[in-house]
C-alpha positions in Angstrom: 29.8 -73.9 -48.8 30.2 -70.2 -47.8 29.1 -67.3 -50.2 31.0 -67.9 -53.5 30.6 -67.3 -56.8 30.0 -69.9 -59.0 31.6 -71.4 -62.2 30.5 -73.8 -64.9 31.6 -75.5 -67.7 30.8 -73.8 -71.0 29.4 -76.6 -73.0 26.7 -79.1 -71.9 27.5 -82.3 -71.2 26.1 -85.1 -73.5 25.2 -87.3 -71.1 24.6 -85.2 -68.2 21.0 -87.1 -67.4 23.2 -89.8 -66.0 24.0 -88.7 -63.5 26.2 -92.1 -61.6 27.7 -92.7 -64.9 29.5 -89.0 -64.9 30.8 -89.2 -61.6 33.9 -90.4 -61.5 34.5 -89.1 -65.1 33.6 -85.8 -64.5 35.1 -85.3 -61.1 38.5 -87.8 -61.1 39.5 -86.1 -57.5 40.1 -89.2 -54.8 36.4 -89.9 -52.5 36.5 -88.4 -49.1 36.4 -91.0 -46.6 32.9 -91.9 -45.4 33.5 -92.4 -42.4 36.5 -90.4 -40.8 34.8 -87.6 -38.4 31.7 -88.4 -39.2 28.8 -89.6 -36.1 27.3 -93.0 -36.9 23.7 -91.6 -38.5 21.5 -94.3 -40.7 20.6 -90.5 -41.5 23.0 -90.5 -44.3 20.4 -93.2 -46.2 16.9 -92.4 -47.1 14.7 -94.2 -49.6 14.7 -92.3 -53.3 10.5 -90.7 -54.0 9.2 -91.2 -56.8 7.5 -88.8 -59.1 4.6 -90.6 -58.6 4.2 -89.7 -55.1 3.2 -85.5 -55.8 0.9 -84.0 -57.9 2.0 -83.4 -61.2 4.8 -80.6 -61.2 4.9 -80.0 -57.4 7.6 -83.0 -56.6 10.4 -80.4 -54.4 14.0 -80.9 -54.0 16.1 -81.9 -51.2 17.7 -79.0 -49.1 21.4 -78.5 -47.5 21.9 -76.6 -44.6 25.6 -76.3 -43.0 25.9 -75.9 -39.4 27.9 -75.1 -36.5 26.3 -73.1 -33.3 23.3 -71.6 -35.2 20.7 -71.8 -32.4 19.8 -68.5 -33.0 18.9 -69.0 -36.9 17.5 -72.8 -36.9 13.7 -71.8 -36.4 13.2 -68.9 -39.0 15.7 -71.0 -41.4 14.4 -73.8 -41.5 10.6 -72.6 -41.5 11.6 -71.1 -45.3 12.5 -74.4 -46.1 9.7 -76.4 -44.9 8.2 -76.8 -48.7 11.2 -80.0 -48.7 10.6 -83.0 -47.6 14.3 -83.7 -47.2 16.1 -81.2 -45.0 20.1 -82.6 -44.2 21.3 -80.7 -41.3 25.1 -81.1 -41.5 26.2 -79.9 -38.3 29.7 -79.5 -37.1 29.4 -80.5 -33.1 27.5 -77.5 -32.0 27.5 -76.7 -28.6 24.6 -75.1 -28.7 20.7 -76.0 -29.4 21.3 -76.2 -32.9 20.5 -80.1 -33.3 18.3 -80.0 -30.7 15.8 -77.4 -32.7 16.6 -78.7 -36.0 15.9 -82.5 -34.7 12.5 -80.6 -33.5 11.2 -79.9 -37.5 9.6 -82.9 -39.3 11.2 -84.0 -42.0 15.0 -82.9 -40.7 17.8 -85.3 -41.1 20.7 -84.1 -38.5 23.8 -85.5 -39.4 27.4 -84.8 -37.5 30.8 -84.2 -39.5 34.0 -82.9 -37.8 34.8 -79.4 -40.1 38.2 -79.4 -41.6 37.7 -77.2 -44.9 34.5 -75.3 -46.5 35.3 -77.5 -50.0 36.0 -81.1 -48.7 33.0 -80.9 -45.7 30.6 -79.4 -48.9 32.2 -82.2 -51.4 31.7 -84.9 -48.4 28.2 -84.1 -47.8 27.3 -84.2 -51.8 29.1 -87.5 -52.4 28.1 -89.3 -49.5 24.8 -88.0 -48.1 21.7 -90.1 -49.8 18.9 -87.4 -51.1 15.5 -88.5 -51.6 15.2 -86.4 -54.6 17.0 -85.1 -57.7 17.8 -81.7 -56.8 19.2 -80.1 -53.9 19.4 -76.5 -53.0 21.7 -75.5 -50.2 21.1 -72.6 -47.3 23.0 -71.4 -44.6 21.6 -70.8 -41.5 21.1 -67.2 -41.7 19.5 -67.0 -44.8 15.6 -67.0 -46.1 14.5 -68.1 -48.9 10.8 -66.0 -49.8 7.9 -67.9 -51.1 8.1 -66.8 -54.6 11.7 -68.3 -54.2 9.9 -71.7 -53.1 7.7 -71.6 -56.0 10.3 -70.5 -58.6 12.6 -73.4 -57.1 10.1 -76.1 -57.3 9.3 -75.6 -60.9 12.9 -75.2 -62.0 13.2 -79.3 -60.4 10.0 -80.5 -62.5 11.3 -79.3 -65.8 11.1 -82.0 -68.4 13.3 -82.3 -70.3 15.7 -80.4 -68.0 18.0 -77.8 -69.6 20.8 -77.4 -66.7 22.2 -79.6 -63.9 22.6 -76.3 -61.5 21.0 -72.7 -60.9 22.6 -70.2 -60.0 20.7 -67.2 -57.8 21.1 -63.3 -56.4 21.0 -62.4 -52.4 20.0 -59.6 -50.6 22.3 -58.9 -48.1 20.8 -57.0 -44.9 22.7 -54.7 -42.8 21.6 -52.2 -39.9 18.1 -52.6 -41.0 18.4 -52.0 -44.6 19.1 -54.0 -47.9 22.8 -53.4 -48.7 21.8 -52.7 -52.8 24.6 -51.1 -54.0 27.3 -51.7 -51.0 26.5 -55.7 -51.1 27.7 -55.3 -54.6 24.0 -56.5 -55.7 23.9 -58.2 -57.5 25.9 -61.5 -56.7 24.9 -64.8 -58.6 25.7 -68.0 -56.2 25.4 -71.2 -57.3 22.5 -73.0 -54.9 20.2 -74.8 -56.7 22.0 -78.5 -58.2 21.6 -82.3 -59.0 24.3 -83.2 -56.2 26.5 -85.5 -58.6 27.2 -82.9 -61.3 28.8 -80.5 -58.9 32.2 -80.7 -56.5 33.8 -77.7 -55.1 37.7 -76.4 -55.6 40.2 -77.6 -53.1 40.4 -74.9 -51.2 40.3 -73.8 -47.6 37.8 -70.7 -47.7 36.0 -69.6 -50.3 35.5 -72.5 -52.1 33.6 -71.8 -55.8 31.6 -75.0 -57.1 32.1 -75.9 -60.7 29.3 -77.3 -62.6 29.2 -80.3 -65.5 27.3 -78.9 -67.8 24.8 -76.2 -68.3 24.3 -73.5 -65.6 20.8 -71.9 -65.6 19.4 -69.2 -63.2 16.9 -68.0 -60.9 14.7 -64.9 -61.1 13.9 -65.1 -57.0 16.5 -63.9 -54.4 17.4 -65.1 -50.9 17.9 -63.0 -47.8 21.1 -62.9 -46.3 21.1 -61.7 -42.6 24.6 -61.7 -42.0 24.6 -60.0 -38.8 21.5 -61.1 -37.0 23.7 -62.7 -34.0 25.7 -59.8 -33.6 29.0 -58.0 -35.1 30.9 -60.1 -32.3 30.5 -63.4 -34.4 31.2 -61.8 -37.7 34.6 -60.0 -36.3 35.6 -63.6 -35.5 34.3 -65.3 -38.7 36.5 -63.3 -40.6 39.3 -63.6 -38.3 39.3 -66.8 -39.6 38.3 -66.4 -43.3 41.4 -64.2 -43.0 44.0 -66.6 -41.8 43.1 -69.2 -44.3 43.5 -66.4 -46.8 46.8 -65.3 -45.8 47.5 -68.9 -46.1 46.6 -69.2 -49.6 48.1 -65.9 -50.3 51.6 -66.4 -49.4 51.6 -69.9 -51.1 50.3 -68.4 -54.7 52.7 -65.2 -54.1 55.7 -68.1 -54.3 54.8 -68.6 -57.8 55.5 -66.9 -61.0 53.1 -63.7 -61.1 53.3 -64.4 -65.4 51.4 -67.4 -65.2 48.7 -65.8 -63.4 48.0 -62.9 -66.2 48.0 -66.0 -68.7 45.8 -67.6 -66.9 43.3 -64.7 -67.3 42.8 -65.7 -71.0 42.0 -69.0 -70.4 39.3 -71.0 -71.8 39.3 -73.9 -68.9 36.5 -73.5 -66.5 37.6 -71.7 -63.2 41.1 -70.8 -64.7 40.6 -67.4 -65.4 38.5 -66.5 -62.3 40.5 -68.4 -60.1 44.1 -66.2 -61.8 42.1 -63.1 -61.2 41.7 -64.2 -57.8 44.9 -64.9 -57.3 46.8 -61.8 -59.2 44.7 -59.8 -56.0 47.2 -61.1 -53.4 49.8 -58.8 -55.0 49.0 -55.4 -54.9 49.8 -53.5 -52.1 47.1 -51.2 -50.5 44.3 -54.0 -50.4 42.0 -51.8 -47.4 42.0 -48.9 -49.5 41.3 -50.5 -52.8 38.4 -52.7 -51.6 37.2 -49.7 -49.8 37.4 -47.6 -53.2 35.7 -49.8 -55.1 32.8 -51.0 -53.0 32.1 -47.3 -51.6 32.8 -45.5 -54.7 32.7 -47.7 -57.9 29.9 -49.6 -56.7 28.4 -46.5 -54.8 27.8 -47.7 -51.5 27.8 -44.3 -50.5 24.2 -44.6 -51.6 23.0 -47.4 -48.9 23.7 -44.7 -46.6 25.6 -45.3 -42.9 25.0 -48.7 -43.4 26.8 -49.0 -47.3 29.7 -47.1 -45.3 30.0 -49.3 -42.3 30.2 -52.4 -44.3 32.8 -50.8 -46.6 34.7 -49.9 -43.9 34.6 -53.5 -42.4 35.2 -55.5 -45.7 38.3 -53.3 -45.9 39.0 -53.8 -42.6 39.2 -57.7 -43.3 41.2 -56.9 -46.7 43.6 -55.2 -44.0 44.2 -58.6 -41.8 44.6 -60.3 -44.6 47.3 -58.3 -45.7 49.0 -57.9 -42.2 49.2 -61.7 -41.7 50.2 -62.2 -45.2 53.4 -60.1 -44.1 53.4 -61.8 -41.0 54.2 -65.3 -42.7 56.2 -63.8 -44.8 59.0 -61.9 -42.9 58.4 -64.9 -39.9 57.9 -62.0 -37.3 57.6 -64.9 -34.4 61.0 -65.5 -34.9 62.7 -62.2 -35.2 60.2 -61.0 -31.6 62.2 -64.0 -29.9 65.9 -63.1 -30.8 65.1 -59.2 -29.7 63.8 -60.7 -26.4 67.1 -62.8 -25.6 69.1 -60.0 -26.5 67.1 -57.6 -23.7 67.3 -60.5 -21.0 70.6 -61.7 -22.1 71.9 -65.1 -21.0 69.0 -66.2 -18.5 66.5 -66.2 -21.5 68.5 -69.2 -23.0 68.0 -71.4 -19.7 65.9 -74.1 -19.9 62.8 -74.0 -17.9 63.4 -77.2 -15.7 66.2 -75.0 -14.6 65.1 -72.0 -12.9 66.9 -68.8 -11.7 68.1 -69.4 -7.5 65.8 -66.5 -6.3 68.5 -65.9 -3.5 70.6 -65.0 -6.1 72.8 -61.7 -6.0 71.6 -61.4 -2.2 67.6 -61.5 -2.9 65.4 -62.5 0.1 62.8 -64.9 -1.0 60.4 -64.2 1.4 60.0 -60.3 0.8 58.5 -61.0 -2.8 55.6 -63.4 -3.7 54.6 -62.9 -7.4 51.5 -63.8 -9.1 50.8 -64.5 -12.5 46.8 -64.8 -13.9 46.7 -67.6 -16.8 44.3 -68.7 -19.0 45.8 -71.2 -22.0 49.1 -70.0 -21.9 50.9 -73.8 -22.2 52.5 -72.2 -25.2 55.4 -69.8 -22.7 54.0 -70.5 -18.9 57.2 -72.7 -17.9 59.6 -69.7 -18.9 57.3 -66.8 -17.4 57.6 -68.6 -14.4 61.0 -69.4 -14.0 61.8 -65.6 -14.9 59.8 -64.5 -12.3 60.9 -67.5 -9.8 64.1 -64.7 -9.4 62.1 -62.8 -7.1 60.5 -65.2 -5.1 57.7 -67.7 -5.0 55.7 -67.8 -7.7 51.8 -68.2 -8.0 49.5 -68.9 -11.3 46.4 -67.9 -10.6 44.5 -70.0 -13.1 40.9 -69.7 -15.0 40.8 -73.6 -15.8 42.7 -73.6 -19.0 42.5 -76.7 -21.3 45.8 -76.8 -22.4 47.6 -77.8 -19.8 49.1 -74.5 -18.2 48.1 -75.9 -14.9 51.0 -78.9 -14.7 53.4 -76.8 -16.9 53.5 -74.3 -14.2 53.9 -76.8 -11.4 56.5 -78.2 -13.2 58.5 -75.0 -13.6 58.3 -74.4 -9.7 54.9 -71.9 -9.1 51.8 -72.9 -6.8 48.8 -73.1 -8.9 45.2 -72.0 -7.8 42.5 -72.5 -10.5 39.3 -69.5 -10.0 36.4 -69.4 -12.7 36.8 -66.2 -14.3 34.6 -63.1 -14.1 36.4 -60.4 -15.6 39.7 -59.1 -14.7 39.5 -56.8 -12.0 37.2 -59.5 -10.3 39.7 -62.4 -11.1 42.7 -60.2 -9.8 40.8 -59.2 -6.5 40.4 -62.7 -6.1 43.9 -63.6 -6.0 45.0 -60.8 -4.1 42.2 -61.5 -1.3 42.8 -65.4 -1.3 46.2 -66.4 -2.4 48.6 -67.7 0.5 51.4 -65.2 0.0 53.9 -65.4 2.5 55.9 -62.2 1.4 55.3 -58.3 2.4 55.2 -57.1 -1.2 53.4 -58.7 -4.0 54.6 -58.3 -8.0 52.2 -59.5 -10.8 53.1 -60.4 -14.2 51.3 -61.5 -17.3 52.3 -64.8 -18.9 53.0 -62.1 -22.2 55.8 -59.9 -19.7 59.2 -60.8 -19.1 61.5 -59.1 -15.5 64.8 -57.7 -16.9 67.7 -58.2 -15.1 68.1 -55.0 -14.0 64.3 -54.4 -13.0 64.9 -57.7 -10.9 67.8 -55.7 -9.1 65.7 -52.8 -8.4 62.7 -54.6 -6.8 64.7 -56.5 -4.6 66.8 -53.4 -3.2 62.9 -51.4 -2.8 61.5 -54.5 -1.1 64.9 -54.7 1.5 64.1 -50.3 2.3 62.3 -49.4 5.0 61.4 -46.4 3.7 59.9 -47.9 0.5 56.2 -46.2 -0.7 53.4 -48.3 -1.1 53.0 -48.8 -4.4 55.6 -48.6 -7.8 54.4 -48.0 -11.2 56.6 -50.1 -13.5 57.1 -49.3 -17.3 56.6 -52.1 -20.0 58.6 -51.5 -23.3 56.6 -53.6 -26.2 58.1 -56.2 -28.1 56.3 -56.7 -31.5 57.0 -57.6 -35.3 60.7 -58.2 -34.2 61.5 -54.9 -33.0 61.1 -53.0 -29.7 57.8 -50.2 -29.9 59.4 -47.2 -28.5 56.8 -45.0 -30.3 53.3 -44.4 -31.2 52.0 -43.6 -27.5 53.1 -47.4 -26.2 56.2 -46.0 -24.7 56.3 -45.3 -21.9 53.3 -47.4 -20.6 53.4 -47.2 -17.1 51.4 -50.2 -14.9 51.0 -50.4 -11.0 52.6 -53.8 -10.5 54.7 -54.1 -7.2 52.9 -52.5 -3.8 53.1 -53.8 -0.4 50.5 -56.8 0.3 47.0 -55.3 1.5 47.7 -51.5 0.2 46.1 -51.9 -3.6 43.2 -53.7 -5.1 41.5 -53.4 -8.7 38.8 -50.7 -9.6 35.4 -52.8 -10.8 35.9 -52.7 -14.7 35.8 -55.8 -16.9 38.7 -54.7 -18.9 41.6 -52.0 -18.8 41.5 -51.9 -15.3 43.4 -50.0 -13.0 45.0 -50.3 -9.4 44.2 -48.4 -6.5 46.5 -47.7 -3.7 45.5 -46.5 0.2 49.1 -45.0 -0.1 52.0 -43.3 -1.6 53.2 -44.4 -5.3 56.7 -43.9 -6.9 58.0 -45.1 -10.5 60.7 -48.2 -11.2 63.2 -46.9 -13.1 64.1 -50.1 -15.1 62.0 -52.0 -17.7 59.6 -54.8 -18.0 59.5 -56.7 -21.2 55.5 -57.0 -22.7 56.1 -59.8 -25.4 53.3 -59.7 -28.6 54.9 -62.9 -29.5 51.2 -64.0 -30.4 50.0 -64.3 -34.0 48.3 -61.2 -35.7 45.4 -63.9 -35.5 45.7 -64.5 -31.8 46.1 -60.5 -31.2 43.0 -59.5 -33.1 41.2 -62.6 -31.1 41.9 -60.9 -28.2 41.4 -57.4 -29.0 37.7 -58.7 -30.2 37.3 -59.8 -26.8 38.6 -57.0 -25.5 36.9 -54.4 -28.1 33.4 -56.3 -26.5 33.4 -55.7 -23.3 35.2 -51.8 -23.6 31.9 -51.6 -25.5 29.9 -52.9 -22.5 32.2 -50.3 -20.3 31.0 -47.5 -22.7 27.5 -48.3 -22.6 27.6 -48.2 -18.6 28.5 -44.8 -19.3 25.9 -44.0 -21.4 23.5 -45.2 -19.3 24.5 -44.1 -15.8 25.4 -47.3 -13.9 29.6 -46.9 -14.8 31.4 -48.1 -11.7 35.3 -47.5 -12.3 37.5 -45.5 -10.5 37.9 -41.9 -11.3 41.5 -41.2 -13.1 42.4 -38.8 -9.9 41.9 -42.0 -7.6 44.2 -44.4 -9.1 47.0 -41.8 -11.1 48.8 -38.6 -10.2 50.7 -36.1 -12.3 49.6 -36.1 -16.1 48.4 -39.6 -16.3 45.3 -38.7 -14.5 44.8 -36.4 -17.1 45.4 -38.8 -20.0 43.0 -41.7 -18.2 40.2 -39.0 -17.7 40.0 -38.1 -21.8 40.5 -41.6 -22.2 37.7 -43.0 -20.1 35.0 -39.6 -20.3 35.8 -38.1 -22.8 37.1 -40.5 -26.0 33.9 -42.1 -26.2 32.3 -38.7 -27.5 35.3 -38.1 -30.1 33.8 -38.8 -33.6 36.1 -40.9 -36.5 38.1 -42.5 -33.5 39.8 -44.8 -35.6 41.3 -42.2 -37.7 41.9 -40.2 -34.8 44.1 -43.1 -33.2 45.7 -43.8 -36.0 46.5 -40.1 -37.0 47.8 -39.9 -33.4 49.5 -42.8 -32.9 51.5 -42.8 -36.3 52.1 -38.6 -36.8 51.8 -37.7 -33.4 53.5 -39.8 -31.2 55.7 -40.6 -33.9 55.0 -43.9 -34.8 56.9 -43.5 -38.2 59.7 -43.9 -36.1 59.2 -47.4 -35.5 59.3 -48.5 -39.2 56.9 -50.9 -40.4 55.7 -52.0 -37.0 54.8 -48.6 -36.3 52.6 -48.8 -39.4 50.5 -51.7 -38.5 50.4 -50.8 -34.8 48.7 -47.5 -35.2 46.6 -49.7 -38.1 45.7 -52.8 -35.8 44.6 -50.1 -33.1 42.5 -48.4 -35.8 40.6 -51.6 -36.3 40.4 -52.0 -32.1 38.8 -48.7 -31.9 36.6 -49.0 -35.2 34.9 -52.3 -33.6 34.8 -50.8 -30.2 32.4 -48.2 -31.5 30.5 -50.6 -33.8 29.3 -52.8 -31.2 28.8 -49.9 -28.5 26.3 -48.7 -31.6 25.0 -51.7 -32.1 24.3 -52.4 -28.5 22.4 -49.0 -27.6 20.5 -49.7 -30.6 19.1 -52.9 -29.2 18.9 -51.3 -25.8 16.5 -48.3 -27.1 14.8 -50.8 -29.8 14.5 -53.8 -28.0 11.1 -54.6 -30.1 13.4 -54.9 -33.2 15.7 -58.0 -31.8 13.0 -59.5 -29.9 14.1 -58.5 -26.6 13.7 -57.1 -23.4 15.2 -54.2 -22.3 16.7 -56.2 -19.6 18.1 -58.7 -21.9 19.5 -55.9 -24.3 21.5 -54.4 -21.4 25.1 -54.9 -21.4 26.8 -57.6 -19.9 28.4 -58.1 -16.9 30.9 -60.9 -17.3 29.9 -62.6 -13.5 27.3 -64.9 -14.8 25.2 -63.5 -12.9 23.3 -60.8 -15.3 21.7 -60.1 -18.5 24.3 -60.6 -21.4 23.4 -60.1 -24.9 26.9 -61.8 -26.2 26.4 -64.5 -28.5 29.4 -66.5 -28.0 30.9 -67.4 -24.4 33.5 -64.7 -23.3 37.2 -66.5 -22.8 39.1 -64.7 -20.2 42.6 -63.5 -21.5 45.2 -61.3 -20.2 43.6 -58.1 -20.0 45.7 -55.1 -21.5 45.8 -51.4 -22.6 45.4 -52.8 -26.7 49.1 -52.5 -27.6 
């Protein structure tokens, strides 16, 4: 039950008092299995109140609230709702305190159902959850409903005789402090307020409308929405996820006849013509820029101020995934990345991984190379990472416990395997190059992502063999992405420190982008390492909101005078000092970055030249740099107004990723390959 609009029928229903007899008639759609991924509650029955039992008038409804890790909303939630008697909790196996404080509240049914879709887990609860009243009026978590609300809501349920079977109501979405009035597109009429069998939901996965037998009234009183109280972080990866399921649903309507959806328009059905408009909006090219249009302009968000243009900005920005994985699907990028990366390795990227490359090979000494990999849920390409890099010697995965089985895959494939809780990256790294048992001189280390072409493998081996080798080589990784190599754009050349002599090099103390050091002299490979984005447009933007988090954190340090990374003259020479200095002290103070990146990425650094790849590249690193500077914003706000969140100064200061300080994320931080965004 996420924000929709709702729909309704445009005739009354005769005999819409009866509410068991119209059930099945009304809604002919199969029952959800009761009991499928659902935790054993005598929850889901409660005895039926009488009228009898309130004054005259004052009898309330039953409430719905959906959950899923809302510690942080329960308390002020739920003490809005406390004029019911009947509060269902549906929670979806928080891991969090959720149950624990909503099992705290008197009156407060908690009941546990696996989530598969927003329309069957809302449908499940109405048809199977026993409510001790007529009505039922559903919140989310982050939402609170005001007292004249309360009061406006508990006279619509004692009307008799009553006119409609649902009511629909208006929000007041709050962002950055403020009431988003013309930017929230204020105002929008949600369907909340309903006798539980008179209403299903559309099959659908996201964005699920209800539609209503009979009559739909409405309410004078609004709800507030605070969308953001936990944080930009958790919205980022909410609509991640909106966005894949829309993509989804996109490509499947965009396979049908775009005719029948103009028809459609005109139709007098219930939900036909919304749902055709909804569906004719998959088609248009340009979705970022119209949604941005419209909701800035149209609607004249320019009026709420920063805050109407932020939230523009971001509600295009999800517009924008949408229509990036839409193409994704559609064009089966995966596929077209993996036959560009067996045409670069050639024959040895068709060997199976239970048969890996002889690393004495072409006269290669095993022991002057140890390589180590860092892994975290990578089951999906850890056997072949390995079994390329098993060419130069042995192989070590240096593993942050993954759950998906990377661990054996990689012992199976022929590497040692050390598991290390992670930290952040330059810790995790250190770790492995301080602990690991290498037995060879020199030390190579590869992401699961990266692929050794045959002719890099040449040129290691024949540096490791000189006695006159430097200390350290910079090696240059050549992105492969949307099916095409990225040769463009400021990706190429991308130059990482990667093979030194064991003992020479360690990692500057930075949580993410960090950077080698060398107590020696550095040279530059000559032949290329593959960097694979053979990862979904989901999984990249996943990553780059983990990543965009703790830059954000890295930024903040700076602001505040406690930033402990290397200077760019200590870990690059020549002009990549130069570009690592304005990247690191002087980018943060550049205003419009995201247009700045893009404009230099794309015009430039030619990024045309790369085609349609180019185009979303410098687009997809727009959107990196836009949330970066969101949530540095957003943190420096809480750290200079702690009295506004409730917190300490302490407990607004950025994070540390060890465990062992203050962190003000709201969601646990997964370590991942750490990268330079590309």
């Amino acid at each position: 039950m996420n924000e929709s609009n709702g729909q309704h029928a445009p005739k009354p229903h005769p005999a819409a008092a009866s509410h068991e007899s119209n059930r099945h008639k009304v809604f002919s759609a199969p029952r959800i299995d009761p009991v499928a991924g659902v935790e054993a509650n005598p929850a889901l029955r409660i005895p039926r109140a009488k009228d009898s039992d309130y004054p005259a008038g004052k009898r309330p409804c039953s409430v719905l609230v959906l959950t899923k890790n809302e510690e942080q909303n329960m308390t002020e939630c739920l003490k809005t709702l406390m004029f019911s008697d009947d509060i269902v909790v549906l929670d979806s196996y928080s891991t969090d305190r959720t149950c624990e404080i909503a099992a705290s509240f008197p009156n407060v049914r908690v009941i546990k159902r696996k989530f598969d879709t927003w329309s069957r887990h809302s449908n499940w609860a109405l048809e199977n959850i026993q409510w001790k009243h007529d009505w039922v009026y559903y919140s989310d978590a982050d939402e609170r409903a005001p007292q004249e609300l309360r009061d406006e809501i508990v006279a619509k349920c004692n009307i008799n005789p009553q006119p409609s079977n649902a009511y629909r109501l208006k929000y007041k979405n709050m962002f950055m402090g403020r009431w988003l009035r013309y930017g929230g597109i204020y105002p929008v009429w949600i369907i909340r307020l309903f006798k539980p069998d008179l209403i299903r939901y559309e099959d659908r996965a996201v964005n699920a409308h209800p539609v209503v037998e009979g009559h739909l009234g409405s309410l004078d009183s609004d709800f507030i929405h605070y969308s953001f109280n936990k944080g930009l972080v958790p919205w980022f990866i909410k609509h991640n996820s909106y966005s894949d399921m829309e993509s989804k649903e996109a490509v499947r309507v965009r396979q049908g006849s775009v005719w029948s959806k103009i028809q459609g328009l005109f139709s007098r059905e219930p939900g036909v013509s919304r749902r055709s408009a909804k569906d004719l909006s998959f088609f248009p090219p340009m979705r970022a820029f119209i949604r941005f249009f419209y909701m800035y302009v149209l609607r004249m968000a320019i009026f709420d101020g920063r805050a109407g243009f932020h939230y523009a900005a971001m509600i295009s920005m999800y517009e924008y995934w949408i229509e990036v994985k839409i193409r994704e699907i559609e064009k089966n990028w995966k596929l077209k990345t993996e036959d560009q990366v067996r045409v670069l390795l050639g024959s040895d990227a068709g060997k199976p991984a239970d048969e890996p490359a002889d690393p004495s090979a072409d006269g290669a000494v095993p022991a002057l190379v140890s390589v180590m990999i860092p892994t975290y849920n990578e089951a999906s390409h850890i056997a072949e990472t390995v079994r390329n890099a098993r060419q130069l010697g042995p192989v070590f995965v240096l593993d942050s416990f993954s759950t998906d089985g990377t661990q054996e895959l990689a012992r199976k494939a022929g590497a040692t395997v050390i598991e290390h809780k992670f930290e952040n990256y330059s810790k995790q790294k250190n770790f492995g190059l301080d602990e690991l048992p290498f037995p060879s001189p020199w030390v190579f280390i590869i992401d699961a992502d990266e692929r050794l072409t045959p002719e890099l493998v040449r040129e290691v081996r024949k540096v490791a063999s000189a006695p006159s080798a430097a200390s350290g080589y910079y090696v240059n990784r050549v992105v492969i992405m949307m099916g095409r190599e990225i040769r463009h754009g400021g990706a190429f050349p991308s130059w990482n420190l990667r093979f030194f002599k064991r003992g020479t090099c360690r990692y500057e103390d930075r949580s993410v982008h960090e950077h080698m050091m060398c107590d020696g002299p550095t040279e530059y490979l000559t032949h290329l390492m593959l960097h694979i984005r053979r990862e979904s447009i989901s999984e990249y933007l996943a990553k780059h909101i983990r990543y965009a988090d703790m830059e954000s954190d890295e930024w903040i340090k700076l602001a505040t005078g406690v930033d402990k990374s290397a200077r760019a003259g200590r870990l690059f020479r020549d002009l990549l000092k130069y570009r690592l200095l304005l990247r690191r002290d002087v980018w943060p103070r550049v205003p419009f970055k995201p247009f700045v990146r893009f404009f230099w990425m794309y015009i430039f650094k030619l990024g045309v030249l790369d085609g349609r790849p180019g185009w979303h590249l410098a687009n997809l690193m727009a959107c990196y740099e836009y949330m970066i500077q969101l949530l540095y914003h957003e943190k420096l706000h809480r750290i200079r107004h702690p009295e506004e969140n409730g917190l300490t100064r302490d407990a607004a200061a950025p994070a540390d990723h060890t465990g062992k300080g203050a962190n003000t994320k709201s969601s646990a931080m997964s370590p991942a390959r750490s990268g330079a965004g590309a």
